[in-house]
N, C-alpha and C positions, 0 to 999 in steps of 0.2 A: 468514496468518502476518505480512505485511509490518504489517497494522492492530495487530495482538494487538505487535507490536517497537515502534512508534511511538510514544516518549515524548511524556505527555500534560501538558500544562499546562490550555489550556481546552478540547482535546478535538481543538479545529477542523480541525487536522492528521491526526488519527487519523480522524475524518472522513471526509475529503476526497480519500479511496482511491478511486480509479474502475478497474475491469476491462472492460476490451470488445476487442471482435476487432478488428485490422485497424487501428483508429484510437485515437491520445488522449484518452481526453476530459476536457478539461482546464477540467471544472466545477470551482468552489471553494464548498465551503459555505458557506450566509449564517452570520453570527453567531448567529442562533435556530437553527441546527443542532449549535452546541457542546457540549461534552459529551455527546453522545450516542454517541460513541465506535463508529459503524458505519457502514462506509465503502460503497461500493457495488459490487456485482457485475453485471455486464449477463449474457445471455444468452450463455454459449458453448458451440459447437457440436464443438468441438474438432478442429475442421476446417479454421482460421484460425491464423495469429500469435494471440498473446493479446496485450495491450499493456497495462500496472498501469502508471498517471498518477497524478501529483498537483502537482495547481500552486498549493498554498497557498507564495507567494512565500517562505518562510525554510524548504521541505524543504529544501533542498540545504544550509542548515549543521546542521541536527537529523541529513541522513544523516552528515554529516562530524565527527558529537561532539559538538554544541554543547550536549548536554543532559547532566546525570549522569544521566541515568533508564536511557539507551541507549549500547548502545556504537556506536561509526562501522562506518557498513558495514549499516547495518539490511537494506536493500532489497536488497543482497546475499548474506547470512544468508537472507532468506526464502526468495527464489532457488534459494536452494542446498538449504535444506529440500523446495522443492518436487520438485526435481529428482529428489532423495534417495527422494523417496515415491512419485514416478514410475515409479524403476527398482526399487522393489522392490514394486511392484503386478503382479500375478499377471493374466495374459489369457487 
């Protein structure tokens, strides 16, 4: 959800989404990875913290509005969608 919120200009951002347990990882796409608009998901076991990073250095004014594509609060919105789908999954 956070990738599909992330307003895109050359991509690199929407990118530059990494999922993994336990730790950051706070890879940043090369520029040959722009546009491609698919961020990464590691392996989770659902056993751990999850931890969604992104260190392309201008996230933090994209989450705070700097785009009209997006509204502020993206990575919160996803969040909260995830949450949302969590508690209404059936065990």
């Amino acid at each position: 959800d956070v990738t599909r919120l992330t307003p895109v200009d050359t991509g690199r951002a929407r990118a530059s989404w990494n999922v993994s347990e336990e730790y950051a990882n706070l890879a940043v796409k090369p520029k040959s990875y722009e546009g491609s608009g698919q961020g990464v998901a590691g392996k989770i076991s659902g056993k751990k913290d999850v931890i969604i990073s992104n260190n392309v250095e201008y996230i933090v004014f994209l989450e705070n509005g700097s785009s009209t594509q997006a509204p502020s609060g993206m990575t919160k919105l996803a969040v909260a969608n995830a949450a949302a789908s969590i508690n209404n999954t059936s065990i």
